[in-house]
C-alpha positions in Angstrom: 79.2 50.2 131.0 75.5 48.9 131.1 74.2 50.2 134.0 72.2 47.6 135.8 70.9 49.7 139.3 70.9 53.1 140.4 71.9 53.8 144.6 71.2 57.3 145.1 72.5 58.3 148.0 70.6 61.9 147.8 71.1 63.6 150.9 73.8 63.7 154.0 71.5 64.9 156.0 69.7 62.6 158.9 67.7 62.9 162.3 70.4 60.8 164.1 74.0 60.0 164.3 74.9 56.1 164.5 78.1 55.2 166.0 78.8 52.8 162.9 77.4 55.0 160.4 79.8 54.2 157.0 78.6 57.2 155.1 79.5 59.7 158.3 75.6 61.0 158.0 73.8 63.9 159.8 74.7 67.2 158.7 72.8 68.1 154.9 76.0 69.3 152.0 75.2 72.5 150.5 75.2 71.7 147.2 72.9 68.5 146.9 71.1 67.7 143.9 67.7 69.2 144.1 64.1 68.1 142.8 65.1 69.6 138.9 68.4 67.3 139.2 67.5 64.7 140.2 64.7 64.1 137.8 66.6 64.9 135.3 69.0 62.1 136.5 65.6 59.6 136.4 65.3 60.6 132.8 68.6 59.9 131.8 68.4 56.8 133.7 65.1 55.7 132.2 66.5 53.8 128.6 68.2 51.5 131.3 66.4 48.6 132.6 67.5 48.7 136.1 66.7 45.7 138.6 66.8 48.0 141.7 66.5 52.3 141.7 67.4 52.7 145.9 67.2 56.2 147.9 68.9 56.7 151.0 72.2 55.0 151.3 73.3 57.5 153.7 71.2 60.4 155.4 67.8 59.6 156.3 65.9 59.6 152.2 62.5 60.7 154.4 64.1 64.0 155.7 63.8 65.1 152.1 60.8 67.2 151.3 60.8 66.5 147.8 60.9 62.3 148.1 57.4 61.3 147.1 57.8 64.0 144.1 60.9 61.7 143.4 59.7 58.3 143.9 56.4 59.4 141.5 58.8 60.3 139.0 60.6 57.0 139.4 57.4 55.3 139.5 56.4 56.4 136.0 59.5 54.6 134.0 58.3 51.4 136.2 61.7 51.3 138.4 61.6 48.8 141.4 62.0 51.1 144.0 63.6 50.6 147.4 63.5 53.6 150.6 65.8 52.9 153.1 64.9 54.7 156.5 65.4 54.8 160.2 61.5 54.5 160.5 61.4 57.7 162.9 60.1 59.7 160.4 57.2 57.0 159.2 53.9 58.2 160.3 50.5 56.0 159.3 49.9 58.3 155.9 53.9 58.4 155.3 53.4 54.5 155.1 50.0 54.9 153.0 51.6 56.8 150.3 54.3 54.6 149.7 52.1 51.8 149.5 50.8 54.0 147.0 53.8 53.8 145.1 54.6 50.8 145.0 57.9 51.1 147.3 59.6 48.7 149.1 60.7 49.7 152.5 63.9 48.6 154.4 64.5 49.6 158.2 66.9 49.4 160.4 67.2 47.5 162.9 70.1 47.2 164.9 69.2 45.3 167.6 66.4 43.5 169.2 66.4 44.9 172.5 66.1 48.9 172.9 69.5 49.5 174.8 71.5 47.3 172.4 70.0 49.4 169.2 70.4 52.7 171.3 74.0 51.4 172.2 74.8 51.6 168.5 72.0 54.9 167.1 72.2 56.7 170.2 68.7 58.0 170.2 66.4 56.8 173.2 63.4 55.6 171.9 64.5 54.5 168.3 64.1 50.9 168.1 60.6 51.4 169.7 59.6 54.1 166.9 61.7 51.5 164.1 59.1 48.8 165.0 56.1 51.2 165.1 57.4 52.1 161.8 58.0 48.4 160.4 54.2 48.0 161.9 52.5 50.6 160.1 54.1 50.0 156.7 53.3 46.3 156.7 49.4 47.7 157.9 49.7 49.8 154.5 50.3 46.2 152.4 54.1 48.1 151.9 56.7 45.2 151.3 58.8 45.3 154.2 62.4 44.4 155.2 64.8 45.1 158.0 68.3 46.1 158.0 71.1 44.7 160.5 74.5 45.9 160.8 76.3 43.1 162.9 78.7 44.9 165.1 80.1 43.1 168.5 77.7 45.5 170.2 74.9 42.9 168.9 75.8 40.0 167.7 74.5 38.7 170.9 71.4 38.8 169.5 71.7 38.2 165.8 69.0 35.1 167.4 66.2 37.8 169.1 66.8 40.1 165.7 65.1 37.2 163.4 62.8 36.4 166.3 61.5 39.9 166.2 61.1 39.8 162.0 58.8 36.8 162.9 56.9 39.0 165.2 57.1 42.0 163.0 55.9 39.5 159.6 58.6 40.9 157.8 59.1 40.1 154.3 62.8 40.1 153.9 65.8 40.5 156.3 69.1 42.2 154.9 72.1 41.7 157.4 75.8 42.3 157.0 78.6 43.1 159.5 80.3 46.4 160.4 82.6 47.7 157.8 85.5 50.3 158.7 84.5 53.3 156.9 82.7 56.5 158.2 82.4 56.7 161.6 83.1 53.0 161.8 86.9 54.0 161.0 87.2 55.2 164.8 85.6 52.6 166.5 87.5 49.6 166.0 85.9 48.2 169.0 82.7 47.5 167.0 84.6 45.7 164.4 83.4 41.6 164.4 86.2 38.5 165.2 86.8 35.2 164.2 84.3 33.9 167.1 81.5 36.1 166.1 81.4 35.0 162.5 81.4 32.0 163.8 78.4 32.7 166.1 76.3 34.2 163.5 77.3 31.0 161.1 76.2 28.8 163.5 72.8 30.5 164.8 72.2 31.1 160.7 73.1 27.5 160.1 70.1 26.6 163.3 67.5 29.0 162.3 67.7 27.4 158.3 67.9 23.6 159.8 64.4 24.7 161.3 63.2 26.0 158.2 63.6 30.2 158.9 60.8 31.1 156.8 62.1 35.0 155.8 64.5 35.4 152.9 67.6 36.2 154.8 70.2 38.3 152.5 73.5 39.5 153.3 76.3 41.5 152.1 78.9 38.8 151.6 76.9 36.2 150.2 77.2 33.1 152.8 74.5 33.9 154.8 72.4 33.9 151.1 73.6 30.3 150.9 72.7 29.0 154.7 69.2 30.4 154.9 68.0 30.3 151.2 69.7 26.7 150.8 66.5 24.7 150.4 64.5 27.5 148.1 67.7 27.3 145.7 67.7 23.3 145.3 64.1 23.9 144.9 65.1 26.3 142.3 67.1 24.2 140.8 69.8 26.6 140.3 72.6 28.9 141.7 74.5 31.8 141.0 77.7 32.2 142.7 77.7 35.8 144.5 79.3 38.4 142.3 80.3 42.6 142.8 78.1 44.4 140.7 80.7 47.2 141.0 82.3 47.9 137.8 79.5 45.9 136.2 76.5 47.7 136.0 76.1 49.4 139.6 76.3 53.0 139.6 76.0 55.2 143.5 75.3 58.9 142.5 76.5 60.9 145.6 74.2 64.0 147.2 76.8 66.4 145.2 76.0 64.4 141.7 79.2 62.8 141.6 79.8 59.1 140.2 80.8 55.9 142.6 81.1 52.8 141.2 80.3 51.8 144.8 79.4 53.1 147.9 82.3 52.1 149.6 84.5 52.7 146.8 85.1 57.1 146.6 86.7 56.2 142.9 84.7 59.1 140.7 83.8 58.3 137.1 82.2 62.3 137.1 79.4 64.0 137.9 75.9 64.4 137.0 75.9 68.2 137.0 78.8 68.4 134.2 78.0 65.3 132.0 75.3 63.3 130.7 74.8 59.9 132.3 75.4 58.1 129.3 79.1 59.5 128.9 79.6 59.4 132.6 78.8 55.6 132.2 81.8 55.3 129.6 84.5 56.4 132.2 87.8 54.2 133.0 86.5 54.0 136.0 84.5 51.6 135.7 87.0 49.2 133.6 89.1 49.7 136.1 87.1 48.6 139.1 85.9 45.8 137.2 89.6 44.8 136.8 89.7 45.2 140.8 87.1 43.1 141.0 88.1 40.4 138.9 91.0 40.2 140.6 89.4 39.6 143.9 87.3 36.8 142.8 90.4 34.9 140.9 92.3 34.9 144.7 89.1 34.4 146.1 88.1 31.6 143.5 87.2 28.6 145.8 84.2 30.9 147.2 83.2 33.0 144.8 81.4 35.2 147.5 82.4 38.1 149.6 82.7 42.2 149.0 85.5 43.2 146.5 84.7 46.4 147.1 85.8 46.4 151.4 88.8 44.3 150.0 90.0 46.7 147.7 89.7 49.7 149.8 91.3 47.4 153.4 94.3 45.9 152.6 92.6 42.8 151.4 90.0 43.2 154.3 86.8 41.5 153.0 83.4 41.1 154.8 83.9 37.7 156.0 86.5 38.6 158.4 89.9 40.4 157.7 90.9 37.2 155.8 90.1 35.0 159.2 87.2 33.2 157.5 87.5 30.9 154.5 84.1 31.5 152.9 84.4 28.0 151.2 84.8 26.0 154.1 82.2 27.9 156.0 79.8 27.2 152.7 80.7 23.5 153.2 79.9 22.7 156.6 76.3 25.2 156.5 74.8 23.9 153.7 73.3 20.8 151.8 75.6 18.2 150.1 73.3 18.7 146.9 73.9 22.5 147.3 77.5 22.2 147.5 77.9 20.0 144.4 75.6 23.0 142.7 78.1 25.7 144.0 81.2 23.3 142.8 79.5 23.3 139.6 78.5 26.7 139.0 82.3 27.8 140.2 83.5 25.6 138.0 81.4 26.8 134.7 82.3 30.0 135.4 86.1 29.6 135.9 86.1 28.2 132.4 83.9 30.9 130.9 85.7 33.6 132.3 89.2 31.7 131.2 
């Protein structure tokens, strides 16, 4: 496989606990890759030309001592960098020297009132230190971005969240709802219904109407289409949402082993035993691809949604436990011209891929 980008999820180790926490983060392993590792693993990944090199999937990627000796190692192949971080840990010269660098920054934000992000990352004070942190990075000139995890505990106000990116002049918003893995997995009260997709859709569909001026990504790929609708006319172009895993995405774990995918615990081998390259080569990968594929042929009148969830929950995907038909929601959100654009591009690829 032709790795495409690199998700190094580095450490378990983190200053807090979230309730919804999918990689169960807070507690360091004892055999994490250190500094020598792990830039051997930049080396190796260096012949590929990656679109996105991320650190901090799961623990908190600042808690590492060795991180700016990391990123400057990534920074000298030229990867496109990404630090995902809690923001607790981002003083004024934290935030200067990733400017420095040339990283962008995501944080998370779970919540746009300090009791309803608390609710969910228990620690008092942490959406107030988040937004410091969100403030001094953008006051660096750091390309910044904000992270929400839609859980029932919020979704109330998915509307004050991009109200507060406004305030904040973020650069990019990244949202996607809870998924049942981690700690997640024993609160199924957090888990999202039929009416709150429908809320989101509907204050997504309002907030794009008006001309929402932040790129608004998300996980499962509707959102993409509702907020970015006009910019992709403009474009004059679309791409129907695909899983990268199996097809180029690799998630190297704190221990060195192989993930096709975050959510997917499938390994392919570890870093500490065999060469990337060979690593790259394993079933694995074919096999999630094949996973995948199959996904998107019973999911063909969408062509958006997470594979990976769906796989791993019983045909669970991230649109709502198969209570949400992606297509019709696609319909009704966006432009008539942007529909016959999706028809078309499903269409094309349908017949490639047949």
């Amino acid at each position: 496989m032709e790795m495409k980008s690199l998700d190094i999820d580095f450490t378990q180790g983190c200053n807090m606990a979230c309730s919804h926490c999918f990689a169960d983060a807070h507690f360091r392993m004892p055999n994490e890759l250190d500094t020598d590792e792990l830039k051997s693993l930049l080396d190796q990944a260096s012949k590929y030309e990656l679109s996105r090199l991320s650190w901090g999937l799961g623990g908190e990627a600042l808690t590492r001592r060795d991180i700016f000796e990391l990123l400057e190692h990534g920074k000298q192949y030229g990867f496109p960098q990404v630090l995902i971080t809690n923001g607790l840990l981002v003083t004024e010269e934290v935030a200067k020297r990733l400017a420095a660098l040339g990283v962008r920054v995501s944080v998370s934000l779970d919540g746009a009132t300090d009791a309803t992000h608390e609710k969910l990352r228990i620690l008092p004070g942490s959406l107030q230190k988040a937004i410091r942190a969100c403030r001094r990075l953008k006051a660096a000139g750091v390309t910044t971005g904000a992270n929400m995890t839609v859980t029932k505990v919020n979704v109330h106000e998915v509307g004050a969240f991009l109200d507060l990116a406004l305030e904040l002049d973020l650069d990019y918003i990244s949202m996607g709802n809870i998924l049942p893995f981690g700690r997640a997995l024993e609160r199924p009260e957090l888990i999202l219904d039929q009416a709150d997709f429908d809320s989101v859709l509907e204050e997504a569909k309002r907030r794009a109407a008006e001309g929402y001026p932040i790129p608004v990504y998300s996980f499962d790929g509707v959102l993409d289409l509702v907020f970015n609708a006009q910019r992709i006319i403009e474009r004059g172009a679309f791409s129907p949402r695909r899983t990268s895993a199996g097809r180029g995405k690799v998630v190297v774990r704190p221990d060195g082993t192989v993930w096709p995918c975050q959510l997917l615990p499938f390994p392919a081998g570890n870093v500490r035993d065999k060469p990337l390259d060979e690593i790259l080569q394993s079933p694995v990968f074919e096999q999630v691809a094949g996973f995948v594929t199959e996904y998107e042929e019973q999911k063909s009148d969408c062509g958006s949604g997470c594979a990976c969830s769906w796989i791993m929950n019983n045909e669970r995907d991230t649109i709502g436990a198969n209570v949400m038909d992606a297509w019709k929601a696609i319909q009704v959100a966006v432009p008539d011209a942007l529909g016959e654009k999706v028809k078309a591009a499903l269409a094309a690829r349908r017949q490639v891929e047949a």
